[in-house]
C-alpha positions as a Markdown table, in Angstrom:
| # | Residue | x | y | z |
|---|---|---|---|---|
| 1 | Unk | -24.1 | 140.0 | -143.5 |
| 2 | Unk | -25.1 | 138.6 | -139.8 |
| 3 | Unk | -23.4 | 139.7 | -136.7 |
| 4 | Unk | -21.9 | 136.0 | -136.4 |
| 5 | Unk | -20.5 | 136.3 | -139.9 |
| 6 | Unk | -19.0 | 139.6 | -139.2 |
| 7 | Unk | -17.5 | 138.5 | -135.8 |
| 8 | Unk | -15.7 | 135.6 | -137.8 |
| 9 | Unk | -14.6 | 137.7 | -140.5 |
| 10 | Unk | -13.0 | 139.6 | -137.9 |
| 11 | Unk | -11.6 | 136.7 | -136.1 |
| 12 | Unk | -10.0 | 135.7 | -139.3 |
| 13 | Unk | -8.2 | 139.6 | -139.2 |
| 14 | Unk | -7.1 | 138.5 | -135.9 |
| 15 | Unk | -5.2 | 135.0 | -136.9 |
| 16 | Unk | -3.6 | 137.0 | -139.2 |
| 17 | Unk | -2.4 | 139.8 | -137.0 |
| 18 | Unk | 0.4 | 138.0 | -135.2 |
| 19 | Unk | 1.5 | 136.0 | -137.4 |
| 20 | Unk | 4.3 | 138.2 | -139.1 |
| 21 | Unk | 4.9 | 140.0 | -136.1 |
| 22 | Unk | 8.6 | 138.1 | -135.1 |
| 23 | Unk | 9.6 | 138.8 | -138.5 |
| 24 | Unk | 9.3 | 142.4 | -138.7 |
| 25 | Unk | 10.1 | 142.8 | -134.8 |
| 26 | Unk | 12.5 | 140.2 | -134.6 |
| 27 | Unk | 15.9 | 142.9 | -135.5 |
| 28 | Unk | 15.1 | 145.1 | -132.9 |
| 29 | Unk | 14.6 | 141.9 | -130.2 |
| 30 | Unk | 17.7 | 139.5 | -130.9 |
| 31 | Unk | 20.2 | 141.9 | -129.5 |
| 32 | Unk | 18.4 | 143.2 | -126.7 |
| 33 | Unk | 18.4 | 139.2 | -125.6 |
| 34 | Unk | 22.2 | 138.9 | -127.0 |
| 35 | Unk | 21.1 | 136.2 | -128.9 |
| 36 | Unk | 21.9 | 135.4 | -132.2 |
| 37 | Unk | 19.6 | 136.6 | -135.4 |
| 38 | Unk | 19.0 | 132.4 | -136.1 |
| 39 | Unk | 17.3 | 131.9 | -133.0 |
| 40 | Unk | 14.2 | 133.2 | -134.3 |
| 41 | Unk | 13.8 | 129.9 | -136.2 |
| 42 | Unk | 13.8 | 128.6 | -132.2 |
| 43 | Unk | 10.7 | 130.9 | -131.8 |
| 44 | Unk | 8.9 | 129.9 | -135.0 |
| 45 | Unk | 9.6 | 126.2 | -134.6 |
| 46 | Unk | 8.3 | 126.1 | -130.9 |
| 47 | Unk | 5.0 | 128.2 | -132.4 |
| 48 | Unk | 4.4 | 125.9 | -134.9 |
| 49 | Unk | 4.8 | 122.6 | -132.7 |
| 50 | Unk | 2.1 | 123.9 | -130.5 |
| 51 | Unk | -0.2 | 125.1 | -133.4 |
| 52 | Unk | 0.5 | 121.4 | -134.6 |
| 53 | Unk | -0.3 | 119.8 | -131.5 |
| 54 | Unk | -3.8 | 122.0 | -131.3 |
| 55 | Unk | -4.9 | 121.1 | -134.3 |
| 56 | Unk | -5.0 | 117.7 | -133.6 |
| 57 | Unk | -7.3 | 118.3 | -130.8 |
| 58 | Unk | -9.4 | 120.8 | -132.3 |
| 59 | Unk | -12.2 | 117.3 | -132.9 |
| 60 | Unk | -11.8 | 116.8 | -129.2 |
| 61 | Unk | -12.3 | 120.1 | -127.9 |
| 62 | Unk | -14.8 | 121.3 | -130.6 |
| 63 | Unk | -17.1 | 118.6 | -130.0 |
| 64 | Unk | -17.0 | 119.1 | -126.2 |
| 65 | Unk | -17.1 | 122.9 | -126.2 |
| 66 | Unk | -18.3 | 124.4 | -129.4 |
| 67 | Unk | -16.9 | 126.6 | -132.0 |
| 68 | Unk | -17.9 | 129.3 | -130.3 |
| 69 | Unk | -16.3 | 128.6 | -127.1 |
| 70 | Unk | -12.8 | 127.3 | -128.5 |
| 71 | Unk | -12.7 | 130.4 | -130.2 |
| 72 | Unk | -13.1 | 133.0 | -127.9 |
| 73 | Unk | -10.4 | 130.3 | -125.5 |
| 74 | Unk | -8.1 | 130.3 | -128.3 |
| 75 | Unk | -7.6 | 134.0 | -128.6 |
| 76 | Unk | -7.9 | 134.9 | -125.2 |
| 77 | Unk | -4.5 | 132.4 | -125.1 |
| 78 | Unk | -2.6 | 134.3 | -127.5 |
| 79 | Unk | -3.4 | 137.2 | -126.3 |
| 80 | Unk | -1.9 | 136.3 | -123.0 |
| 81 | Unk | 0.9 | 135.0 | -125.2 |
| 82 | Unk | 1.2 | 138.2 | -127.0 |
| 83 | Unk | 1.0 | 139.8 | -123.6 |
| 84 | Unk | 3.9 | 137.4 | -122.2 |
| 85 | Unk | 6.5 | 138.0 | -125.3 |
| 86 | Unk | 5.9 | 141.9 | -125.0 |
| 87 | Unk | 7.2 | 141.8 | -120.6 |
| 88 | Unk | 9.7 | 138.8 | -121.5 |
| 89 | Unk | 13.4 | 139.5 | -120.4 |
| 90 | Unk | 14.9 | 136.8 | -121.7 |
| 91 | Unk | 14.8 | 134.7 | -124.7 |
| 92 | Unk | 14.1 | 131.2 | -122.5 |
| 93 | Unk | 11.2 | 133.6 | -121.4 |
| 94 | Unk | 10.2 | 134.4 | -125.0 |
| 95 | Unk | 10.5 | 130.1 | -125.6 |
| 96 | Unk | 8.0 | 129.3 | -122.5 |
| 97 | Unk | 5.3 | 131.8 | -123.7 |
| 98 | Unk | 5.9 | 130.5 | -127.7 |
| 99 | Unk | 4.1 | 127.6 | -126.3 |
| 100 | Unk | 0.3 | 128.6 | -125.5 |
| 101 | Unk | 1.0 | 131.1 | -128.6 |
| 102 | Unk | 1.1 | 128.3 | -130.8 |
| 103 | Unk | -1.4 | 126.3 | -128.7 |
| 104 | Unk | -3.9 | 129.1 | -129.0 |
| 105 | Unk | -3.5 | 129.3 | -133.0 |
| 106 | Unk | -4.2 | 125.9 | -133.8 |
| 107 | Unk | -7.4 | 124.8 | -132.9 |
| 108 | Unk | -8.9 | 128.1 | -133.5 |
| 109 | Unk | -7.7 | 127.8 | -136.9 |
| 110 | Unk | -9.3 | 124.2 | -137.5 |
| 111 | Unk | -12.1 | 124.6 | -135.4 |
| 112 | Unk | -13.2 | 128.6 | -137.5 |
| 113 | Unk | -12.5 | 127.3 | -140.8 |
| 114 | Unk | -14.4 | 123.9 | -140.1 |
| 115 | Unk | -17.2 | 125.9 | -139.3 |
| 116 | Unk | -17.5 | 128.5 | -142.1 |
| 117 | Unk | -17.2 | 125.2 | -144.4 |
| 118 | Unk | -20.4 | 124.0 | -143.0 |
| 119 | Unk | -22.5 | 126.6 | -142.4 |
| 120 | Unk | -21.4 | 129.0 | -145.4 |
| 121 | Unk | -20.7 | 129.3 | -149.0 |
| 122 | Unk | -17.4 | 129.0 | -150.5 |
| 123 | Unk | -17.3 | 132.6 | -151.5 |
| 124 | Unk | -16.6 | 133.7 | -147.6 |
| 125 | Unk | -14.4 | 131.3 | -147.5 |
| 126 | Unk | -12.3 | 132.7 | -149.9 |
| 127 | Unk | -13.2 | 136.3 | -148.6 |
| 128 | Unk | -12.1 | 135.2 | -145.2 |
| 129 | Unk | -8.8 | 134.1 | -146.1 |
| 130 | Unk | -8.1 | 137.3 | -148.3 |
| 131 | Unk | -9.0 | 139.1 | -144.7 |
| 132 | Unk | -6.3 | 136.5 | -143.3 |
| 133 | Unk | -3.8 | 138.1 | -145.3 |
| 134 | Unk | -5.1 | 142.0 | -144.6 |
| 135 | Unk | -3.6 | 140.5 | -141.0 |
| 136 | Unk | -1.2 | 139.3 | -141.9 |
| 137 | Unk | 0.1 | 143.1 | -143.9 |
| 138 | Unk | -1.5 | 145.1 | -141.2 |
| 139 | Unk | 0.7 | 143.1 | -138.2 |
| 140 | Unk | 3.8 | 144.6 | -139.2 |
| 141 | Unk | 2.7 | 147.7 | -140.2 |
| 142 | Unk | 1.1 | 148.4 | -136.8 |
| 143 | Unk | 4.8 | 147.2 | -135.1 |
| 144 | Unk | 6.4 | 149.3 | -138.1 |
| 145 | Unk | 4.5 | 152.4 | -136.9 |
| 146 | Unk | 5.0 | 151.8 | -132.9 |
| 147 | Unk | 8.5 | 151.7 | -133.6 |
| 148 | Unk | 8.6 | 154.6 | -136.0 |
| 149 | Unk | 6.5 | 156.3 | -133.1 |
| 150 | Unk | 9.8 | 155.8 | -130.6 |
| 151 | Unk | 8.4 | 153.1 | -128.5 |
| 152 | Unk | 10.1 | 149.5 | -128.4 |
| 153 | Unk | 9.0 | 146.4 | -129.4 |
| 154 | Unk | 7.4 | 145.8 | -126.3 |
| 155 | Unk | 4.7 | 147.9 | -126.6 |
| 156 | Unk | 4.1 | 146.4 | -130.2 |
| 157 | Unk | 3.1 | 143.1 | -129.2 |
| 158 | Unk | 1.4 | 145.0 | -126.0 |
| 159 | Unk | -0.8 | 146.8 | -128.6 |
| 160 | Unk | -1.7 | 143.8 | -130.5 |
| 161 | Unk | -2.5 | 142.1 | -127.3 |
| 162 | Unk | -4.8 | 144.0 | -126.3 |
| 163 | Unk | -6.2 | 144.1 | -130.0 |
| 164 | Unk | -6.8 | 140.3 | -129.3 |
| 165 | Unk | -8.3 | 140.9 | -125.8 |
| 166 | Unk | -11.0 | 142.7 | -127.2 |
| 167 | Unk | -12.1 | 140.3 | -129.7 |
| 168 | Unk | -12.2 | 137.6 | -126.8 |
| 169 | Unk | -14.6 | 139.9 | -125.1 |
| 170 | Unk | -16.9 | 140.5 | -128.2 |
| 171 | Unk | -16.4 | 136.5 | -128.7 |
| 172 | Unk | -17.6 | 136.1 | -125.4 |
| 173 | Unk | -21.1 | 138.5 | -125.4 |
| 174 | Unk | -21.5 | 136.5 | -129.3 |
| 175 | Unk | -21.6 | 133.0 | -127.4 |
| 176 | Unk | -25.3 | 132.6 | -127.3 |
| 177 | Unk | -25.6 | 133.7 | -131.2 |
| 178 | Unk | -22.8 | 130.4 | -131.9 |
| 179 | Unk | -25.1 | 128.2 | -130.4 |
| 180 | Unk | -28.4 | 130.1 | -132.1 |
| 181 | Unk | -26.8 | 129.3 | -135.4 |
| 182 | Unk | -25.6 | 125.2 | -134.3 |
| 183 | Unk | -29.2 | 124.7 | -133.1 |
| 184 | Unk | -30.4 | 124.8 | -136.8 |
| 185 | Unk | -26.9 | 124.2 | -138.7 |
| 186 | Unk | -24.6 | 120.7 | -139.0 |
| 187 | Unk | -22.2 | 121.4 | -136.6 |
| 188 | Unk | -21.3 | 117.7 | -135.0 |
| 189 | Unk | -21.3 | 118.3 | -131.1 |
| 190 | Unk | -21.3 | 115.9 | -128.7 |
| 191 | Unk | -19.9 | 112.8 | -130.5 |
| 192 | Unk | -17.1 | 111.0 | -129.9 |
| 193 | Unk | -13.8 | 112.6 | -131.5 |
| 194 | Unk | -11.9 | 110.5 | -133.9 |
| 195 | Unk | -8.3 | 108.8 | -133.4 |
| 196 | Unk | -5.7 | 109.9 | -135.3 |
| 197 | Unk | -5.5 | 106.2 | -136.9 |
| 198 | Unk | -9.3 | 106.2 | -137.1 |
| 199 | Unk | -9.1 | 109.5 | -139.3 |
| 200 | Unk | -6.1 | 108.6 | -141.6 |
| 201 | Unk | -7.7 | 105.4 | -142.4 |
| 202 | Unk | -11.1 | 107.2 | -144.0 |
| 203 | Unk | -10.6 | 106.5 | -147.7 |
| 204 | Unk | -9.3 | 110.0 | -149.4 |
| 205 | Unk | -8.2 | 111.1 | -146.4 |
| 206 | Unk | -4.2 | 110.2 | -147.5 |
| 207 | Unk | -4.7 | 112.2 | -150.2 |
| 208 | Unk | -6.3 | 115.0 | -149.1 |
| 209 | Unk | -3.2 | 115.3 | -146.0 |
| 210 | Unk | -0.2 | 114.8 | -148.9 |
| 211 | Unk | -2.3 | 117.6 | -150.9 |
| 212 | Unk | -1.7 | 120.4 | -148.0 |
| 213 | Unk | 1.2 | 119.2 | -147.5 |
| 214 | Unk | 2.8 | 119.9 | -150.4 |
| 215 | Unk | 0.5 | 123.0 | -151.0 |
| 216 | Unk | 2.1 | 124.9 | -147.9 |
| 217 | Unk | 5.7 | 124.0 | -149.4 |
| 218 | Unk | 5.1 | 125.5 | -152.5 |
| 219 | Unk | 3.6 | 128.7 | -150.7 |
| 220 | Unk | 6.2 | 128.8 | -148.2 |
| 221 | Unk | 9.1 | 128.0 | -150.1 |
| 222 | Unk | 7.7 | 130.4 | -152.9 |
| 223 | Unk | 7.3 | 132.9 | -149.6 |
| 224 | Unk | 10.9 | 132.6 | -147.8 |
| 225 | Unk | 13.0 | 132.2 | -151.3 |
| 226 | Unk | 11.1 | 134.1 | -153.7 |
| 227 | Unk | 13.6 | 136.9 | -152.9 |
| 228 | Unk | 17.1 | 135.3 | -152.7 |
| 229 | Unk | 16.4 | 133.4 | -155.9 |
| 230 | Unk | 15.7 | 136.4 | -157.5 |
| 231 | Unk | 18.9 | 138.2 | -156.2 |
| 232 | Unk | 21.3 | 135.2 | -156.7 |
| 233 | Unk | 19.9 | 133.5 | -159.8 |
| 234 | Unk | 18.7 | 136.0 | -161.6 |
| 235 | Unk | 20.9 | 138.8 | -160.5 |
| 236 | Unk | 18.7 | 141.9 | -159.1 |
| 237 | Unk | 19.4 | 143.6 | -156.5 |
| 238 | Unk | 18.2 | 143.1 | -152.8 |
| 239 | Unk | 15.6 | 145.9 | -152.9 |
| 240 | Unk | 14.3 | 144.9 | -155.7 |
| 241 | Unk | 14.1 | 141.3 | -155.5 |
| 242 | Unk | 12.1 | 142.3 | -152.7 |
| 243 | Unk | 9.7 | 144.3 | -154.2 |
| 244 | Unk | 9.5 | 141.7 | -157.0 |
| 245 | Unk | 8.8 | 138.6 | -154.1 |
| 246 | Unk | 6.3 | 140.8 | -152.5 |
| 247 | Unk | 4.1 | 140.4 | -155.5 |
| 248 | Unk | 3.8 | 136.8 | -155.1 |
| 249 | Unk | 2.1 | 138.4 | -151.3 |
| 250 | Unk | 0.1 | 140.3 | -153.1 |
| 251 | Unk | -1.3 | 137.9 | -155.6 |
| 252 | Unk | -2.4 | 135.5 | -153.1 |
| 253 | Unk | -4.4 | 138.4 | -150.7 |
| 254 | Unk | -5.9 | 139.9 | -154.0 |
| 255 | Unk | -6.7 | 136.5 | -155.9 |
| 256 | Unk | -8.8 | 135.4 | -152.7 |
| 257 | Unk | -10.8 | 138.7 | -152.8 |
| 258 | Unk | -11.7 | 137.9 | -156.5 |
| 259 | Unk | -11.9 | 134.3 | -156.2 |
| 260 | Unk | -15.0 | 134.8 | -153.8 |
| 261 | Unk | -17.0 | 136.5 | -156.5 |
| 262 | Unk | -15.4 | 133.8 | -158.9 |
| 263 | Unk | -17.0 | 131.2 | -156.4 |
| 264 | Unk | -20.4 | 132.1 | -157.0 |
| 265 | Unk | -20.2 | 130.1 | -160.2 |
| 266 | Unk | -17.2 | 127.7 | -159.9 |
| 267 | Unk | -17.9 | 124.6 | -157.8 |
| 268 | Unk | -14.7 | 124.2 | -155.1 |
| 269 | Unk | -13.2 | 121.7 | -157.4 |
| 270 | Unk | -12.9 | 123.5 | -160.2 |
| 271 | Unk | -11.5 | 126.6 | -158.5 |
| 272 | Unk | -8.8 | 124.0 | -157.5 |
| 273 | Unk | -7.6 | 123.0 | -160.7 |
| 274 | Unk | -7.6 | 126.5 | -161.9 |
| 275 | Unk | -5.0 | 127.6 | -159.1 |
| 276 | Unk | -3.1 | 124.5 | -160.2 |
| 277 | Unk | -2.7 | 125.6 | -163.6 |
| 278 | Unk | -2.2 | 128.9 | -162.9 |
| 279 | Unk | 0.8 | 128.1 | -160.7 |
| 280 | Unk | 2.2 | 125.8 | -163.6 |
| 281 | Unk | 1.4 | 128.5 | -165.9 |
| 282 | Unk | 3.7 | 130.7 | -163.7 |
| 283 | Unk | 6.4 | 128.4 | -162.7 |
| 284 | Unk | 6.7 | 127.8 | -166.9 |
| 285 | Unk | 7.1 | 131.2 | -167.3 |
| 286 | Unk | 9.8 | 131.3 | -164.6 |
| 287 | Unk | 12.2 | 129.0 | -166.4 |
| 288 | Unk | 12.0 | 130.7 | -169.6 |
| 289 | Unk | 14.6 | 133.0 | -170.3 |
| 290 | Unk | 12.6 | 136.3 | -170.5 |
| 291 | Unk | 14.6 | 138.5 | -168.0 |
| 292 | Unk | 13.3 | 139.9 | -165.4 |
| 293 | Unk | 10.0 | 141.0 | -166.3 |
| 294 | Unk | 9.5 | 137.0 | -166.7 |
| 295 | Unk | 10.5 | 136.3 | -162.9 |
| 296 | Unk | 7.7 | 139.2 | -162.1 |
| 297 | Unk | 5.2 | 137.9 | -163.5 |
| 298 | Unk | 6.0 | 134.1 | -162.6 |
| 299 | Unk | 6.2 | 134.8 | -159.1 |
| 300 | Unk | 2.7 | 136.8 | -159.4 |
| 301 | Unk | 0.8 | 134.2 | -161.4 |
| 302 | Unk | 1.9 | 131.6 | -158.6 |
| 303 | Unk | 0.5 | 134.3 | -155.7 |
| 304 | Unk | -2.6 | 134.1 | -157.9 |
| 305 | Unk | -2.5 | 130.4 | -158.7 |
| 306 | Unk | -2.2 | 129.7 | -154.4 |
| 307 | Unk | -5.0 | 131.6 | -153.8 |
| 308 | Unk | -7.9 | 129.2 | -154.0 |
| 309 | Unk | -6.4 | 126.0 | -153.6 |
| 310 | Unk | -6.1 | 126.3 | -149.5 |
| 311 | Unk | -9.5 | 128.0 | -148.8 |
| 312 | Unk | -11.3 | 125.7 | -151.0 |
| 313 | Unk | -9.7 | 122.0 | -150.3 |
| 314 | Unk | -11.4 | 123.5 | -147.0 |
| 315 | Unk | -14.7 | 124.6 | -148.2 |
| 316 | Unk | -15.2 | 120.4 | -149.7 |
| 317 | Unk | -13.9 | 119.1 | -146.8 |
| 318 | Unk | -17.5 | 118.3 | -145.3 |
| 319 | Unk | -18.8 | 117.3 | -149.0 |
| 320 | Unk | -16.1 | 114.8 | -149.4 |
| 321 | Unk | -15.8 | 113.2 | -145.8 |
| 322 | Unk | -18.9 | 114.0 | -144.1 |
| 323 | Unk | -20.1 | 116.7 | -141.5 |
| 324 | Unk | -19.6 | 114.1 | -138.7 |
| 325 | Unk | -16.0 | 114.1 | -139.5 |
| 326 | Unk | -14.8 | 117.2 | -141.4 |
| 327 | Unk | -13.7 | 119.0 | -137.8 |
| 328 | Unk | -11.3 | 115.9 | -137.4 |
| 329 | Unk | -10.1 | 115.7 | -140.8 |
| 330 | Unk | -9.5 | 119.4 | -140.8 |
| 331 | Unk | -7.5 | 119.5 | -138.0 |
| 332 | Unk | -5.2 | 117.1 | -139.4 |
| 333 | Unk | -5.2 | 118.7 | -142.7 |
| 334 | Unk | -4.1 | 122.1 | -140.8 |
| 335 | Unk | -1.4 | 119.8 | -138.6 |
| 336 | Unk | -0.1 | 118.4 | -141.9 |
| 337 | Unk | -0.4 | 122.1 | -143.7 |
| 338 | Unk | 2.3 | 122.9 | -140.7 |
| 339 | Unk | 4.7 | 120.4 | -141.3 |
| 340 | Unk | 5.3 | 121.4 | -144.2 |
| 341 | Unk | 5.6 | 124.8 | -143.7 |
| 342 | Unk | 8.0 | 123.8 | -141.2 |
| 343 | Unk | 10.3 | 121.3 | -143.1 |
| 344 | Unk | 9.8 | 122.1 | -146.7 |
| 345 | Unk | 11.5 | 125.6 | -147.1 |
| 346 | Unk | 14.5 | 124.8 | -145.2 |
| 347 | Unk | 14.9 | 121.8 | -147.0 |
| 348 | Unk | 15.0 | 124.0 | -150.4 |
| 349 | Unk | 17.8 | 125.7 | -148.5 |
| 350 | Unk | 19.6 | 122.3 | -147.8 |
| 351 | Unk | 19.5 | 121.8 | -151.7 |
| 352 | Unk | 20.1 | 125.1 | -152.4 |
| 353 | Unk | 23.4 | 125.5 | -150.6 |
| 354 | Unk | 24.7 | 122.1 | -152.1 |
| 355 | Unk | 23.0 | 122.5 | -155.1 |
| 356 | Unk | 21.6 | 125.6 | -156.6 |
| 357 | Unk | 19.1 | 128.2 | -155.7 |
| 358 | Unk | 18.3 | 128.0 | -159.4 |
| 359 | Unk | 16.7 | 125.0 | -159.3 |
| 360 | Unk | 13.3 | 126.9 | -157.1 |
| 361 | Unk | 11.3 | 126.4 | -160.0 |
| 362 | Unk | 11.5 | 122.8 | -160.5 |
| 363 | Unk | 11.5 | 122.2 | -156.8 |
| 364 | Unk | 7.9 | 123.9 | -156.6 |
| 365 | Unk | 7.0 | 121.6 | -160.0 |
| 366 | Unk | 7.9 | 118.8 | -158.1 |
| 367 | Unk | 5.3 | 119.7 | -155.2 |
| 368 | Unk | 3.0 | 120.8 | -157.4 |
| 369 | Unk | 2.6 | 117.6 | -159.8 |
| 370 | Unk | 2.7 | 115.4 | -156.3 |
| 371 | Unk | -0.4 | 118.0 | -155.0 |
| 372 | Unk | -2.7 | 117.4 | -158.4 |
| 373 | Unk | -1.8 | 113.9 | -158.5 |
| 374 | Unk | -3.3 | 113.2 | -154.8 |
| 375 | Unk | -6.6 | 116.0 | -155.7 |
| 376 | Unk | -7.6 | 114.2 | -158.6 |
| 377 | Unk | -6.9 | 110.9 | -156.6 |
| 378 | Unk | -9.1 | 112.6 | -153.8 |
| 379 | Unk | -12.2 | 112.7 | -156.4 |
| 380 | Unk | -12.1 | 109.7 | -157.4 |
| 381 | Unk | -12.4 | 108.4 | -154.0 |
């Protein structure tokens, strides 16, 4: 493996790191701010709008800076963020520094995984996003342990704050190795970014937007009401519909470490359409009434079945639209990957309360037909 490999595998640890932190330190936070527990969606919406809005520049900035360069920005930002939430006092306080949190996410995000997709093979794609999710799981366990240790909060997000200060100083001293590595790769520098009119109107490119779209609601509404569905429709209790919703976790983090070995004889399409059936296979499995061992394995063969789809839709970004334009389509497909991870699962909860949470299964089909429909339309382009 080369050093610049290894310095983005790491970087992908890194995006991972914060991203569950609210959640787990979010009980201990809301009453020291006398707010109430809701308010974290404030938090996470604010995040999410900024990570939006930086994805959407990530063509811009890439093309002017670098990857290298937006990378080693991006995290130095959140970990001033980070920095900012752990001395907040208030919750307006925690609000204001959401902003460059979410701002430093997003184009780092678009701008990393554009790269790897041009200058490596799909297996480290796969393997990256499987190190995403060891970020992910290790996040909370650090604030878990900091906690357990008697400190508060605070010094959580002070700890992983500094955790992301050091990578922007190894980032940093890598700079001239990014720029090595562009001299004699595809990396588009220099050109002139696209409009977002100018990108949507690429032929595929519709298609490949409503395809992450309605990828992230089925992981994220999978994610947020894996448990309650399994608590209110099929009757187990909390702990266990839990532990039973933390496999679908699991089956993403470990299907992406075997998918890369996979990917060394699949082409990206195909690992595609294998997560889709595998999800189906799982969601059929779901609404047959097997009991709970049924709702176990469903939920774990839809963990499995996510696992390729996102990292390689990414990989063939560059084979289907071009080098010259996969940073800009990327950044949109991240934008519209946020969307829905913003609107989707609370709409499930919209239809659950006036509805059912029973009908989770065929609110994922529905998603998931929409999401194969627009890939095969995608190939055909």
């Amino acid at each position: 493996m080369s050093f610049l490999l290894g310095i983005i595998y790491l970087s992908f640890i890194s995006l991972g790191l914060p991203d569950a932190l609210l959640g787990s330190a979010w009980p201990n936070m809301y009453p020291e701010f006398q707010v109430p527990v809701s308010y974290a969606g404030m938090i996470s919406m604010t995040i999410a709008f900024g990570t939006i809005l930086s994805s959407l520049q990530s063509d811009r900035l890439t093309k002017r800076f670098g990857t290298g360069k937006v990378t080693a920005a991006s995290v130095g930002i959140t970990a001033l963020a980070l920095w900012g939430f752990s001395v907040s006092h208030s919750f307006l306080q925690l609000c204001l520094w959401a902003i460059p949190y979410g701002l430093g996410a997003g184009s780092v995000d678009a701008s990393l995984n554009n790269y790897v997709a041009l200058h490596y093979a799909s297996k480290h794609m796969s393997w990256l996003h499987c190190m995403w999710g060891v970020g992910t799981t290790l996040g909370p366990y650090i604030m878990g342990a900091v906690l357990t240790g008697g400190a508060a909060w605070n010094m959580g997000y002070r700890v992983m704050s500094l955790l992301q200060m050091v990578l922007t100083a190894v980032l940093i001293i890598s700079l001239p190795k990014w720029k090595e590595e562009n001299s004699a790769g595809e990396e588009a520098k220099g050109g002139k970014p696209l409009t977002f009119r100018e990108i949507i109107s690429i032929p595929g490119a519709k298609a490949i937007i409503l395809c992450f779209f309605c990828y992230c609601a089925v992981e994220q509404t999978t994610m947020l009401w894996a448990s309650s569905y399994l608590n209110l429709a099929k009757g187990i209790d909390a702990k266990t519909a839990a532990s039973f919703a933390g496999m679908f976790c699991i089956g993403i983090t470990v299907g992406r470490g075997i998918n890369g070995f996979i990917a060394m004889k699949w082409k990206d399409e195909q690992m595609v359409r294998m997560g889709e059936g595998i999800i189906l296979m799982g969601i059929l499995v779901m609404l047959l009434p097997l009991g709970n061992l049924a709702s176990l394995i469903g939920f774990s063969l839809v963990g499995l079945g996510c696992a390729p789809i996102y990292p390689c839709i990414i990989h063939s970004t560059p084979e289907y639209f071009g080098a010259e334009c996969s940073q800009a389509m990327i950044g949109v497909q991240m934008a519209s990957a946020y969307v829905g991870i913003c609107l989707m699962p609370p709409f499930f909860g919209l239809l659950a309360n006036h509805i059912s949470i029973r009908i989770l299964p065929l609110y994922l089909l529905l998603f998931l037909v929409i999401m194969g429909v627009m890939y095969e339309l995608l190939n055909k382009k």
